[in-house]
VOSE-913148 format. One record per residue: residue in three letters; y, z, x of N, C-alpha, C in turn; residue number from 1. Coordinates in steps of 0.05 Angstrom, whole numbers, plus 5000, padded with zeros to 4 digits. Layout:
N
 residu   nv   nw   nu  cav  caw  cau   cv   cw   cu num
    ALA    Y    Z    X    Y    Z    X    Y    Z    X NUM
...
END
This chain:
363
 residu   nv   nw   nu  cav  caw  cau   cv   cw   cu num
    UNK 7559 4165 7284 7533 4152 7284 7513 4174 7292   1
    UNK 7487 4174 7276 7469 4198 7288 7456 4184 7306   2
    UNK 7437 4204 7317 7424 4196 7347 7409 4169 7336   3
    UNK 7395 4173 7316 7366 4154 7312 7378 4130 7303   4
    UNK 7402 4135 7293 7417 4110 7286 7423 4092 7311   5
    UNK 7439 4116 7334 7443 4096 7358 7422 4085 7383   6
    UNK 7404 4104 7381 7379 4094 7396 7362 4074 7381   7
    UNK 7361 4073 7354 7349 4046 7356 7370 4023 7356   8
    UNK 7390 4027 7359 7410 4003 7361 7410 3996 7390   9
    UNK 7393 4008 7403 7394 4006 7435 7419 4015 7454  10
    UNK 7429 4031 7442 7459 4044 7449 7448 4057 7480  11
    UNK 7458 4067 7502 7452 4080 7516 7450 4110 7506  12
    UNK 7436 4129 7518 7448 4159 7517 7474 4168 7523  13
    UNK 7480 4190 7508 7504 4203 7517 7499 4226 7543  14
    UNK 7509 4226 7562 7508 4242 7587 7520 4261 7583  15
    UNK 7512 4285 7599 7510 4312 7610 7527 4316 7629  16
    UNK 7545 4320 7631 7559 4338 7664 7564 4361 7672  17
    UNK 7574 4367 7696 7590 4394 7701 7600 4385 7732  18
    UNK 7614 4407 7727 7639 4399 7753 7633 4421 7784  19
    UNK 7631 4411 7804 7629 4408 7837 7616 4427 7841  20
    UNK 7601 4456 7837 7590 4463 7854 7565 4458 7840  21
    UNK 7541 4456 7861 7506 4466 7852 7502 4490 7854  22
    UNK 7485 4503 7835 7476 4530 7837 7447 4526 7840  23
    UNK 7439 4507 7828 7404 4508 7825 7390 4496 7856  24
    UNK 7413 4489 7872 7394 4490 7901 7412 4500 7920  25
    UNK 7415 4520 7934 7419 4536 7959 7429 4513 7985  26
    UNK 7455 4520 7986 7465 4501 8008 7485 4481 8010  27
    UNK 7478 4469 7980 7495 4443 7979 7527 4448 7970  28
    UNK 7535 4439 7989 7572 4436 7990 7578 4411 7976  29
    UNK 7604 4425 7965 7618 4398 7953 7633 4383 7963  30
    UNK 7645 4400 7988 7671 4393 7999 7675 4401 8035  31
    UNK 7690 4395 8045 7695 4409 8073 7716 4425 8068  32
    UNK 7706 4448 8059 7730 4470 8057 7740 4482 8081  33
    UNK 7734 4479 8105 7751 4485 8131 7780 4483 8137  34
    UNK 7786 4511 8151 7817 4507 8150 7831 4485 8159  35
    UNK 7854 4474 8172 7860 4450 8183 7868 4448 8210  36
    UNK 7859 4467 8218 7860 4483 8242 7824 4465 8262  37
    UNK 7810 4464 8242 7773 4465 8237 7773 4427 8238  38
    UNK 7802 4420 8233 7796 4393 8233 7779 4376 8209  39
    UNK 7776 4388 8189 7763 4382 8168 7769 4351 8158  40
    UNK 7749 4337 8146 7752 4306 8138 7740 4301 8121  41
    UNK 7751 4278 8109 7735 4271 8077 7711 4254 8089  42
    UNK 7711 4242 8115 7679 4233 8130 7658 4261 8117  43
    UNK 7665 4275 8127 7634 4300 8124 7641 4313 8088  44
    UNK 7665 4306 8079 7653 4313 8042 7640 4302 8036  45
    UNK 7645 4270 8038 7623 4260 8031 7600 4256 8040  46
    UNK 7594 4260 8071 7568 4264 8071 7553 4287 8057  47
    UNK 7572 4308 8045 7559 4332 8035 7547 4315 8007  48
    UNK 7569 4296 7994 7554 4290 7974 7538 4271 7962  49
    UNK 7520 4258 7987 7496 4245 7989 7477 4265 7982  50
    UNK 7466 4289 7988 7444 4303 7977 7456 4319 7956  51
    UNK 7469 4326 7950 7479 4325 7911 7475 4304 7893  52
    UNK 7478 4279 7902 7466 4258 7890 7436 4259 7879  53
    UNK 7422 4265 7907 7394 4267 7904 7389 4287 7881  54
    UNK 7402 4306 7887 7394 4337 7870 7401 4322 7834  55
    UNK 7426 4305 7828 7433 4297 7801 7400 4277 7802  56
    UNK 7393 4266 7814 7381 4240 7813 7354 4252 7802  57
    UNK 7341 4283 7825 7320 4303 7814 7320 4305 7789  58
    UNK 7341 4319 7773 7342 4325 7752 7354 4319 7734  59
    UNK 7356 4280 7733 7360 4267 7713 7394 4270 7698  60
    UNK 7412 4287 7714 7434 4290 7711 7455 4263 7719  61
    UNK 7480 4258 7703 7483 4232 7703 7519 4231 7707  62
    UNK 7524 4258 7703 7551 4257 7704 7570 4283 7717  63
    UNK 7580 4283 7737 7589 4296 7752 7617 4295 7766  64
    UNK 7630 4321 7767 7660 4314 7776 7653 4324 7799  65
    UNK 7670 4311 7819 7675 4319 7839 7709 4334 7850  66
    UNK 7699 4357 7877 7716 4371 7881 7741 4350 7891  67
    UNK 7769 4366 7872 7788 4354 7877 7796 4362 7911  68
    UNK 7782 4375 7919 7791 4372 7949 7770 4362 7968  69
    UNK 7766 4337 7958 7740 4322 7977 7757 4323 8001  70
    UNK 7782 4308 8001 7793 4284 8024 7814 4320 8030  71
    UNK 7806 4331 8049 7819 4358 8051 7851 4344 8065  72
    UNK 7870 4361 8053 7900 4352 8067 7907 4328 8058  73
    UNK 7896 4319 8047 7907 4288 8054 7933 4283 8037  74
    UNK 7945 4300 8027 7974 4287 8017 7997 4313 8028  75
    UNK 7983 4327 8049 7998 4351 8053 8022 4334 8069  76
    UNK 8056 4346 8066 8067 4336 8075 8080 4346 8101  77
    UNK 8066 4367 8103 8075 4379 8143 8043 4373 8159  78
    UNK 8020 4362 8146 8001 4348 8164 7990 4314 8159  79
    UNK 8003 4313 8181 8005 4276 8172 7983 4265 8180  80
    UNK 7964 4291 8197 7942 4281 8217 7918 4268 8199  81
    UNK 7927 4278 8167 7895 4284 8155 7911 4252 8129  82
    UNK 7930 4239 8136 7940 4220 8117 7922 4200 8109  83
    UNK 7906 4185 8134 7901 4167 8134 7866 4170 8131  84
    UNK 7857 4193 8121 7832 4199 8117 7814 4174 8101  85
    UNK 7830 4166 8074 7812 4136 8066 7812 4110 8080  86
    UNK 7835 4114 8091 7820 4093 8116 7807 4089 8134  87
    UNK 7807 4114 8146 7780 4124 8166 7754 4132 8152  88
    UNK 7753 4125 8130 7726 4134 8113 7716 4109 8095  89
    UNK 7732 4084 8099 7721 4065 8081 7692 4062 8076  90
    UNK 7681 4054 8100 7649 4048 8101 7639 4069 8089  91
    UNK 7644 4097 8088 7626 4122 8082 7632 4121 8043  92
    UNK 7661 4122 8041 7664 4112 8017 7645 4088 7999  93
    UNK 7649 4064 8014 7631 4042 7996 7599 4051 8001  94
    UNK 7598 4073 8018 7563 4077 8017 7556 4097 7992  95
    UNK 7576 4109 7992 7569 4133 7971 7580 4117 7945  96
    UNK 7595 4109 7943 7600 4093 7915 7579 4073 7908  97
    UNK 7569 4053 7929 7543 4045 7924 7521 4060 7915  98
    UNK 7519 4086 7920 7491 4101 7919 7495 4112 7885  99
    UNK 7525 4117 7872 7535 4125 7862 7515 4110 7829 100
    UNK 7537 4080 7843 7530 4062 7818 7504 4054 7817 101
    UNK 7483 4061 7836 7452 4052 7835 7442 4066 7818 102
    UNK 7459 4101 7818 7440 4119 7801 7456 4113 7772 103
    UNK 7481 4101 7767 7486 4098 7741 7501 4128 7733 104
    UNK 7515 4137 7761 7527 4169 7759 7553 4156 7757 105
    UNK 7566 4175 7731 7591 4179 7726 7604 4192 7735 106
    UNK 7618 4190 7756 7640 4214 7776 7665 4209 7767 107
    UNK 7684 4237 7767 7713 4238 7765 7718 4262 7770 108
    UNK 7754 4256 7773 7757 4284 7780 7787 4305 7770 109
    UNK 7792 4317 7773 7806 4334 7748 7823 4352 7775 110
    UNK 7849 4348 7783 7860 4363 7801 7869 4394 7793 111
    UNK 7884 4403 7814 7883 4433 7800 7916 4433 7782 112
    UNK 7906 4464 7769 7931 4463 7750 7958 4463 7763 113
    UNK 7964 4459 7792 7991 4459 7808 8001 4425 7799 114
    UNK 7984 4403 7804 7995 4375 7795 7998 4373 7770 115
    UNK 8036 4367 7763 8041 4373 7745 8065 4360 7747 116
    UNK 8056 4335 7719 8079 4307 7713 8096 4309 7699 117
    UNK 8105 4335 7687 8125 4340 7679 8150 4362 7680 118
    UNK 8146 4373 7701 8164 4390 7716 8195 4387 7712 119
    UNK 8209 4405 7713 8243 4395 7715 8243 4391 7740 120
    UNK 8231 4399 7760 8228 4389 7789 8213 4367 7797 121
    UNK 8240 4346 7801 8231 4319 7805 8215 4321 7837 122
    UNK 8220 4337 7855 8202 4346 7874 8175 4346 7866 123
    UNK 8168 4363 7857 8157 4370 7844 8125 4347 7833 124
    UNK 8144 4335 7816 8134 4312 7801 8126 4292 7825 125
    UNK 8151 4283 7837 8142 4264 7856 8113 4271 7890 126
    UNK 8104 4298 7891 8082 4312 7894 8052 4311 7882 127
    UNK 8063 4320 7864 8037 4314 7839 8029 4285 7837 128
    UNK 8049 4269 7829 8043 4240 7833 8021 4219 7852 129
    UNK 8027 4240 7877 8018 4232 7899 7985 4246 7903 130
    UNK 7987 4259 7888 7960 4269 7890 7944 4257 7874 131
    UNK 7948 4257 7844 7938 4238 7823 7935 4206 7842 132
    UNK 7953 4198 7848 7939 4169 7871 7919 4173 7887 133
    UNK 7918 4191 7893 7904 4199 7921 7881 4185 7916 134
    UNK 7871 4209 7887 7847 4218 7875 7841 4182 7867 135
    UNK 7854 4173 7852 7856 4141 7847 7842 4134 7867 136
    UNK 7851 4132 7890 7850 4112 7908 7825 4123 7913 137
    UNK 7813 4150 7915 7790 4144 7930 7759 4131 7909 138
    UNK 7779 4136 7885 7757 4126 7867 7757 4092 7862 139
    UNK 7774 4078 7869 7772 4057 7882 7760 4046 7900 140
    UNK 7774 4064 7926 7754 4053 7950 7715 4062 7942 141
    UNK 7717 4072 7925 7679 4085 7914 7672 4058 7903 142
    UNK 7700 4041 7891 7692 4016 7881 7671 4028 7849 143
    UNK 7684 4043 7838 7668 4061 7810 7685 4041 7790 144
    UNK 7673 4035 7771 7680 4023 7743 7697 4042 7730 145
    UNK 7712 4043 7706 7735 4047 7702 7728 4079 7682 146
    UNK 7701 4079 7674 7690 4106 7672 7697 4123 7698 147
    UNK 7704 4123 7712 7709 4138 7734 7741 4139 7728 148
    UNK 7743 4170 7722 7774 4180 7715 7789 4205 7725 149
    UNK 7813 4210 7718 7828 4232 7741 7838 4247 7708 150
    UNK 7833 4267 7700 7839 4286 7676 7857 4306 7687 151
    UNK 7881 4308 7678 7898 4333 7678 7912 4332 7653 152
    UNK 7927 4349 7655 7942 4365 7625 7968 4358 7631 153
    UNK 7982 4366 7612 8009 4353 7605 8027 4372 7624 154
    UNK 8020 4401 7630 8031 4411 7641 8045 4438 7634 155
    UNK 8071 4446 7641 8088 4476 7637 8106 4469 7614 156
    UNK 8109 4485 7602 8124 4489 7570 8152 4486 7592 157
    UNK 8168 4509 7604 8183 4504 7612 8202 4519 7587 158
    UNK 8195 4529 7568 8208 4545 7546 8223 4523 7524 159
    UNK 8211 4497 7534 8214 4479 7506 8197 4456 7507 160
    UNK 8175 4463 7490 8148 4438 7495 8151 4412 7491 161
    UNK 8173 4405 7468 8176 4386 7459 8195 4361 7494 162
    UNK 8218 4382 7494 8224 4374 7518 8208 4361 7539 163
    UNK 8192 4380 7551 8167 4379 7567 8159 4351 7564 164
    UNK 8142 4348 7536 8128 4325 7528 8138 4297 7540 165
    UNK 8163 4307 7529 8183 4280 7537 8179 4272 7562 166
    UNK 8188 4284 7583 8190 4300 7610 8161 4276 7625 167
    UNK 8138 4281 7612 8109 4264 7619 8113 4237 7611 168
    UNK 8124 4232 7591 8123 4207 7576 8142 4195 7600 169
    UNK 8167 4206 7608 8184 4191 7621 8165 4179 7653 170
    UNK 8151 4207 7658 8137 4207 7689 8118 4179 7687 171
    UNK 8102 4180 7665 8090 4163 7668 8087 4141 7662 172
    UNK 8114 4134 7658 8118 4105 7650 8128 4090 7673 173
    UNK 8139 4110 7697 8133 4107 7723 8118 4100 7739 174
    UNK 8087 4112 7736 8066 4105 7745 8063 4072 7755 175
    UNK 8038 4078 7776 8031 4054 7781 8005 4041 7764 176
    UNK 8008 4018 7766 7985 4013 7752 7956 4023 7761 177
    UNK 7952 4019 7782 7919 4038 7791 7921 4061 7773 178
    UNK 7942 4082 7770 7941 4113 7760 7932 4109 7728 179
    UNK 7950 4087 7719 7943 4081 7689 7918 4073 7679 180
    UNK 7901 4058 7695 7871 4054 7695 7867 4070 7695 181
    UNK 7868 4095 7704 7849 4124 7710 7857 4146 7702 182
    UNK 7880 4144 7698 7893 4171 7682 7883 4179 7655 183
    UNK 7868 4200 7645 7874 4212 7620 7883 4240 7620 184
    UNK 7875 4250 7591 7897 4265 7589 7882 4286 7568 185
    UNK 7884 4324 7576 7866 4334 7558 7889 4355 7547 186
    UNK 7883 4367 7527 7896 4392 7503 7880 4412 7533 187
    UNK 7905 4435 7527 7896 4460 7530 7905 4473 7519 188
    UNK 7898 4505 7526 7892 4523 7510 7911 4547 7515 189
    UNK 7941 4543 7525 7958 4554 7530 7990 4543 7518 190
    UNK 7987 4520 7524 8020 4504 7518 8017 4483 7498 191
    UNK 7997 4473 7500 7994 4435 7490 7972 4431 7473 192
    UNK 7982 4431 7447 7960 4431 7434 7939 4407 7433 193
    UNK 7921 4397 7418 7906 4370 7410 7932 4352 7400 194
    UNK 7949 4366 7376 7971 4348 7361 7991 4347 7385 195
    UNK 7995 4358 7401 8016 4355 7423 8005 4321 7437 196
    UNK 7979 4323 7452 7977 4303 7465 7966 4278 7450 197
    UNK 7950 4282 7423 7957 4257 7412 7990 4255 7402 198
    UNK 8010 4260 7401 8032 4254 7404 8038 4232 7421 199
    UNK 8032 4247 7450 8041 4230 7480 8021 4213 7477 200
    UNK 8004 4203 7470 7986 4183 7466 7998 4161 7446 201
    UNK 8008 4176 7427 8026 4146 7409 8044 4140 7431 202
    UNK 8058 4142 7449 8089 4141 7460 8072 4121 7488 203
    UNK 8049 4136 7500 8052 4120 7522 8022 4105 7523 204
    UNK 7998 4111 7504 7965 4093 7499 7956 4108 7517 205
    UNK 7962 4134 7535 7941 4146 7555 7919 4161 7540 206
    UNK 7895 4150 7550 7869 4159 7541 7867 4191 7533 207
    UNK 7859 4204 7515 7842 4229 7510 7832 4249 7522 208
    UNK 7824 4264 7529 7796 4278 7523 7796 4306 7517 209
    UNK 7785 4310 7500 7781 4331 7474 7763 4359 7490 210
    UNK 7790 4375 7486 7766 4391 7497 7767 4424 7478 211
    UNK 7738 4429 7464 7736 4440 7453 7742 4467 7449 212
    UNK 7738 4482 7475 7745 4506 7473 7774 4510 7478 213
    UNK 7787 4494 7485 7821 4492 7487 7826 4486 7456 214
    UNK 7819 4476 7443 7823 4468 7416 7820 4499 7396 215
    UNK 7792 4512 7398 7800 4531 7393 7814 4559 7396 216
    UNK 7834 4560 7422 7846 4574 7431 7874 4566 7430 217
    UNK 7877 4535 7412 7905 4526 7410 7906 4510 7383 218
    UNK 7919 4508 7366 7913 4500 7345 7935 4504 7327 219
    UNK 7948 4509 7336 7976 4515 7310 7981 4499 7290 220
    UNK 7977 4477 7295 7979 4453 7270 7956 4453 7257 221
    UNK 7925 4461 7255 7908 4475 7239 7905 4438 7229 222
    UNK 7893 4425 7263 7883 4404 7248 7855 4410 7253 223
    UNK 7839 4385 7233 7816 4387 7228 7797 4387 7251 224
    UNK 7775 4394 7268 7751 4402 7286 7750 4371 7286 225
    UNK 7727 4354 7262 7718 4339 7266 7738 4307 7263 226
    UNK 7750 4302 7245 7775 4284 7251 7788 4277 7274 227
    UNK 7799 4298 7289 7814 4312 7307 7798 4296 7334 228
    UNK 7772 4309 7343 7753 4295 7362 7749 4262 7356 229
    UNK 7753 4254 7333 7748 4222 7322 7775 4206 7328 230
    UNK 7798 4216 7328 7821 4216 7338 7826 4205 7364 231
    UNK 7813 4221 7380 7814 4225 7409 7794 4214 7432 232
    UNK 7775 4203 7416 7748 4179 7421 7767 4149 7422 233
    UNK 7777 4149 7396 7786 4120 7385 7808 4116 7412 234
    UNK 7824 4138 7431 7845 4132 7449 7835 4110 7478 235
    UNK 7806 4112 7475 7794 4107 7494 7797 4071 7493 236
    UNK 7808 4057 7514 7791 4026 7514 7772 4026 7505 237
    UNK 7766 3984 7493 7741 3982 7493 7728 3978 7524 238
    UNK 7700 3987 7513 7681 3985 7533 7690 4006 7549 239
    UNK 7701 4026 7559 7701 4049 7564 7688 4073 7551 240
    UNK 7670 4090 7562 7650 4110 7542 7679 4135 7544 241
    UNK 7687 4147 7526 7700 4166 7515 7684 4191 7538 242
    UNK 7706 4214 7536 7683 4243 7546 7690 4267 7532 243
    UNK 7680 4282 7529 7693 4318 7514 7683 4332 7533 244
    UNK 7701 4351 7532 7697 4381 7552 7688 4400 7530 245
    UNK 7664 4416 7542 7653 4439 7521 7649 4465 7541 246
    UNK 7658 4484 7530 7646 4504 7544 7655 4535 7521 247
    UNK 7633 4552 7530 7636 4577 7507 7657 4600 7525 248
    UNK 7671 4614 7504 7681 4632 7521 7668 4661 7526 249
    UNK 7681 4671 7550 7670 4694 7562 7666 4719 7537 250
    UNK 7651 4734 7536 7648 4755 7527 7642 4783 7529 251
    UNK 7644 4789 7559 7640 4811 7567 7655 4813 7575 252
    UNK 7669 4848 7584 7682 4863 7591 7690 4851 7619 253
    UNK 7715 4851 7624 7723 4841 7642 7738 4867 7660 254
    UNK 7736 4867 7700 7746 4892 7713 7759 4881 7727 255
    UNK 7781 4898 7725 7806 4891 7743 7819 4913 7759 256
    UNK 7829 4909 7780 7847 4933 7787 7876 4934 7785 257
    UNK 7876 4952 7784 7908 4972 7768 7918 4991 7791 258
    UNK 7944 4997 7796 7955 5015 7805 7953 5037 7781 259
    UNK 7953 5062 7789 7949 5085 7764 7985 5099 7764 260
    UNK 7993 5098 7745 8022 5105 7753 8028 5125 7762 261
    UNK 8010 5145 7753 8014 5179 7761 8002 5181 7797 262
    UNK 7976 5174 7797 7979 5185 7823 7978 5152 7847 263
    UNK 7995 5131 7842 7999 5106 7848 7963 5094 7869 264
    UNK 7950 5103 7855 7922 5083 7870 7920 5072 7857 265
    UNK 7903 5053 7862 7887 5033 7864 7862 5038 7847 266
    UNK 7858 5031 7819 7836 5035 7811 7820 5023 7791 267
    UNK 7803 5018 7784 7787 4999 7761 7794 5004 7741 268
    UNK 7799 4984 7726 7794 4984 7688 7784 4964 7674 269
    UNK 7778 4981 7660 7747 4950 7640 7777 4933 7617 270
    UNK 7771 4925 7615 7777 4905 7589 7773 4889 7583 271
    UNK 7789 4886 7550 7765 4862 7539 7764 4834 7543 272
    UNK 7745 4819 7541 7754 4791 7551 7783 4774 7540 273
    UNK 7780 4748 7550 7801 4737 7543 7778 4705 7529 274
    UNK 7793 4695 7509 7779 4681 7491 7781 4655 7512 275
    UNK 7793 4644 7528 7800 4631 7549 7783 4629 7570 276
    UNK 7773 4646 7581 7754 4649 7605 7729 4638 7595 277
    UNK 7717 4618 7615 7697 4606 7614 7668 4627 7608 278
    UNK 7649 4624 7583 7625 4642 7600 7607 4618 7611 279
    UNK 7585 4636 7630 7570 4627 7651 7553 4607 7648 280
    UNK 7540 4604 7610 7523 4589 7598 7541 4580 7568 281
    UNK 7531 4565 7557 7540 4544 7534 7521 4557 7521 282
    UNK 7540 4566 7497 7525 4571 7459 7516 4555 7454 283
    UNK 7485 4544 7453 7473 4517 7447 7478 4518 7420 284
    UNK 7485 4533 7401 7489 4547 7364 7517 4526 7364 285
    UNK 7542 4532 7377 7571 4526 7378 7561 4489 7383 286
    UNK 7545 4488 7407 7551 4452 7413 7541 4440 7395 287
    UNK 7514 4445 7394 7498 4429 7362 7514 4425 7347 288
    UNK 7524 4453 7327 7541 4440 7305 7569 4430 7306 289
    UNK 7573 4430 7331 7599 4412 7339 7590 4377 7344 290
    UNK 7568 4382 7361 7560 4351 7363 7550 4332 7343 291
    UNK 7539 4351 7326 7535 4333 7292 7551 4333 7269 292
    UNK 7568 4350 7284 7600 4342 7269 7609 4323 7271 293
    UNK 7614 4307 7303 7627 4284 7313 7614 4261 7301 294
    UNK 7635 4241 7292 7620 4218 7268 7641 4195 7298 295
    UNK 7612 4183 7307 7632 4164 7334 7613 4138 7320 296
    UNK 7617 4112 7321 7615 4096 7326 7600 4076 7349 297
    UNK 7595 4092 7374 7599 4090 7395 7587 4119 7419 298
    UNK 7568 4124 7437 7558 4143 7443 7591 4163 7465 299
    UNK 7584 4179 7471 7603 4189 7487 7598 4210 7507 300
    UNK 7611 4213 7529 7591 4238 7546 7601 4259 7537 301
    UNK 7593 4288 7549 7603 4313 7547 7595 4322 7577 302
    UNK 7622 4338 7574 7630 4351 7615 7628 4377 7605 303
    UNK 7610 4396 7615 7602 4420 7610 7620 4438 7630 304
    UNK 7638 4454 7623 7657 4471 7646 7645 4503 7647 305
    UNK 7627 4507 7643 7608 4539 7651 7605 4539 7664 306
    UNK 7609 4559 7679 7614 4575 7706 7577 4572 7718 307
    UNK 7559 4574 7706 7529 4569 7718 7524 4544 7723 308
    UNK 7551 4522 7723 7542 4492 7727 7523 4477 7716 309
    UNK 7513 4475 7747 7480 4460 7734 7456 4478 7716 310
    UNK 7466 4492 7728 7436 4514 7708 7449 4515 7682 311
    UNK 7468 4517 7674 7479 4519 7646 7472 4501 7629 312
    UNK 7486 4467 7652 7465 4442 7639 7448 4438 7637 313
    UNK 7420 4445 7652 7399 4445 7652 7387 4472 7624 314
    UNK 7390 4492 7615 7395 4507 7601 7389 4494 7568 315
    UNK 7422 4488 7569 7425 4471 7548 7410 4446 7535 316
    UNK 7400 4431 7552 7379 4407 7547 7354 4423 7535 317
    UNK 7347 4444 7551 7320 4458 7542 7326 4470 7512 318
    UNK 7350 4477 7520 7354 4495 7491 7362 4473 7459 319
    UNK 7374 4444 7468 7373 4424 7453 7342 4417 7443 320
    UNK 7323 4414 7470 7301 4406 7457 7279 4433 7439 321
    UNK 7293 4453 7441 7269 4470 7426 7294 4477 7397 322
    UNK 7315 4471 7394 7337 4474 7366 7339 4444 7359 323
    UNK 7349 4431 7362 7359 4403 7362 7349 4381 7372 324
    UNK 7321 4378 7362 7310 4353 7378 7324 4320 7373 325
    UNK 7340 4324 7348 7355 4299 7338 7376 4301 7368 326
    UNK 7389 4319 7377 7405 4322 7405 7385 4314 7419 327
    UNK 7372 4320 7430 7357 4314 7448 7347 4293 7464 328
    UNK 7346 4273 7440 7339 4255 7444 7372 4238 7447 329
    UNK 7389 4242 7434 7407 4238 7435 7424 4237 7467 330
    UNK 7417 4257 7477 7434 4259 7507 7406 4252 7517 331
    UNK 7377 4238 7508 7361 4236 7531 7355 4260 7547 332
    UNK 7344 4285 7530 7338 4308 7548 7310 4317 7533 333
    UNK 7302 4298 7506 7276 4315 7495 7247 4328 7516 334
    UNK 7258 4316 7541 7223 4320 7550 7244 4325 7583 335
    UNK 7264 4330 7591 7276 4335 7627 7271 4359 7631 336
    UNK 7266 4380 7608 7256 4409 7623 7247 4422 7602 337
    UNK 7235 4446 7604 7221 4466 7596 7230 4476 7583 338
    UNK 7221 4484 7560 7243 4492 7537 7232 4523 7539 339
    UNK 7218 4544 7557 7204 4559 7556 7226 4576 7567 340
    UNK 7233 4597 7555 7255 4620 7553 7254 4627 7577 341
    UNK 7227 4637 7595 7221 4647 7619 7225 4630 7639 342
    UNK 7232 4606 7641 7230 4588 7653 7243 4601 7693 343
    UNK 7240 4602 7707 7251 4622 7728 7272 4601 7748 344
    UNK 7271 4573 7736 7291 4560 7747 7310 4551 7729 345
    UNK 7315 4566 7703 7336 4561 7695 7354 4588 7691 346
    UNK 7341 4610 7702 7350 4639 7698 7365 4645 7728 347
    UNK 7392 4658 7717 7411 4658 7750 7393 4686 7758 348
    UNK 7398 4689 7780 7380 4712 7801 7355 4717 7806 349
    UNK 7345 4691 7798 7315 4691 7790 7299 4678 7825 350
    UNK 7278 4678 7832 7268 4666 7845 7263 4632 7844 351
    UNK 7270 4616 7861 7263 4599 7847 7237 4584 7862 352
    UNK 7226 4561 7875 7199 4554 7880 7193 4559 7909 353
    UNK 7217 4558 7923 7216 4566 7950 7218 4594 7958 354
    UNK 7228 4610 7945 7228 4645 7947 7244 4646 7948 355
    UNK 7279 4639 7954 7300 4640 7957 7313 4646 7929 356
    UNK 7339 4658 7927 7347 4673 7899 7374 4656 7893 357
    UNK 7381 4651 7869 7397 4636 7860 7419 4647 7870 358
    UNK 7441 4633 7878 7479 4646 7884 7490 4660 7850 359
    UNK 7500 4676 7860 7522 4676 7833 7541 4660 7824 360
    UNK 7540 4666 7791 7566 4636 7799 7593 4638 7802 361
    UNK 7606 4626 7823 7632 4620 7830 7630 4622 7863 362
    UNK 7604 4631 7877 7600 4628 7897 7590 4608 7912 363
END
């Protein structure tokens, strides 16, 4: 469906995201990253993420993951102190999930590549498990509608993928039901292709989500771009909005250090990127003609994974509305910012209105 088709049908917009840190304001935490030593609690993550709210709410931003280590420790199994963290956080929970659903923000969250449901280590598995609940549960106690989801990958090849596959299908037929509400499921760009996990999607109905630059870094079955994404929409319930992951890859020279064999130091070498590594900002050239490729029925978000976060997103809207004003209007961004190249709050290292200088990103 094109934009003008679904906006006069009164469709909502399709939303914008990016995942846990802010760059475009100085300060704001995602998480209580303190050791556990520091006593750290998911009480003060989330108070961190009451004024991130504000900051999405400033700038019309609508969809946001949050750090998989809000609730710090809490499934560690040599600290039992930090177990019971959503229970000691209910009230702070239903305040921020209230504040959540007033702004109409889509939160989820995506654990790291260690939780992993298909392991030959049923250890292992039964670990990961517990973390994927965790994340459940606290998006429950947020009391978030069923748009609110937990995305990981299928997992380690294990030196036979097909195996593997199996390996998930068995884990999760295990599952509890809370996990199955919230679980989806994305292609990457190492083991598992798009045709891999729509596979495990015929075997077990777990939801989608398409993510592009894994698609073109994995592809062996040489299925189609736009089919392929139409595929992986349709996995979604009704009345659930679908989401895609977009991001461009790195392109600059990448420095690493090396031992030198001859005289054994320690020393720099450039090389060339890897098609895999995130870059900092989104090819507004690559998303366009990918987003008017996608023939949906139905609007859908996109989760922006560039290393500049919010400025990337913010970026992109500008750069939609001065290329793509049919987008624009589409994600609801024709008029949220300045389409003016110089713009000094959408440029990293720039000054921004207070005098203070943007972080780098990953800091």
């Amino acid at each position: 469906m094109n934009a003008s088709k679904a906006l006069a049908e009164g469709l909502p917009p399709s939303r914008l995201g990016f995942a846990v840190n802010v760059l475009g304001q100085p300060g704001l935490k995602s998480a209580d990253t303190r050791r556990w030593q520091k006593h750290p609690h998911l009480r003060t993550s989330l108070g961190y993420l009451k004024p991130i709210f504000t900051y999405l709410e400033k700038h019309e931003i609508l969809m946001y993951r949050m750090s998989s280590q809000l609730a710090p420790y809490l499934t560690h199994p040599d600290l039992p102190q930090f177990h019971r963290q959503i229970e000691e956080s209910r009230d702070e929970l239903t305040e921020v999930g209230g504040m959540a659903r007033g702004l109409k923000l889509r939160l989820s969250f995506h654990p790291s590549q260690y939780v992993i449901l298909n392991s030959p280590d049923e250890q292992l598995n039964r670990k990961s498990v517990l973390e994927v609940q965790a994340q459940v549960d606290l998006l429950d106690a947020m009391q978030l509608g069923p748009e609110g989801v937990v995305v990981i990958h299928v997992g380690g090849a294990y030196g036979d993928p097909r195996a593997s596959r199996e390996r998930w299908v068995r884990t999760y037929e295990t599952l509890s039901p809370e996990i199955r509400k919230r679980l989806v499921l994305e292609n990457d760009d190492v083991s598992f292709s798009a045709a891999d996990v729509l596979f495990v999607h015929e075997r077990t109905g777990v939801p989608l989500v398409f993510d592009h630059q894994h698609f073109c870094c994995l592809n062996p079955e040489q299925l189609d771009l736009a089919d392929t994404v139409g595929r992986f929409l349709r996995t979604w319930p009704a009345g659930v909005r679908p989401k895609l992951h977009f991001s461009s890859p790195r392109t600059q020279f990448r420095e690493t250090r090396r031992r030198d064999r001859n005289t054994k130091k320690f020393v720099t070498v450039i090389l060339p990127p890897r098609w895999t590594g995130h870059a900092d900002y989104c090819d507004p050239f690559t998303f366009i003609n990918v987003m008017r490729s996608v023939v949906s029925n139905a609007p859908f978000d996109v989760m922006l994974e560039a290393k500049a976060k919010d400025l990337a997103l913010r970026r992109l809207r500008s750069d939609m509305a001065m290329y793509a004003p049919d987008l624009a209007a589409r994600f609801a961004c024709a008029h949220t910012e300045n389409p003016s190249r110089n713009d000094p709050v959408l440029l990293l290292g720039e000054p921004v209105s207070d005098g203070t200088a943007m972080p780098e990103p990953g800091s």
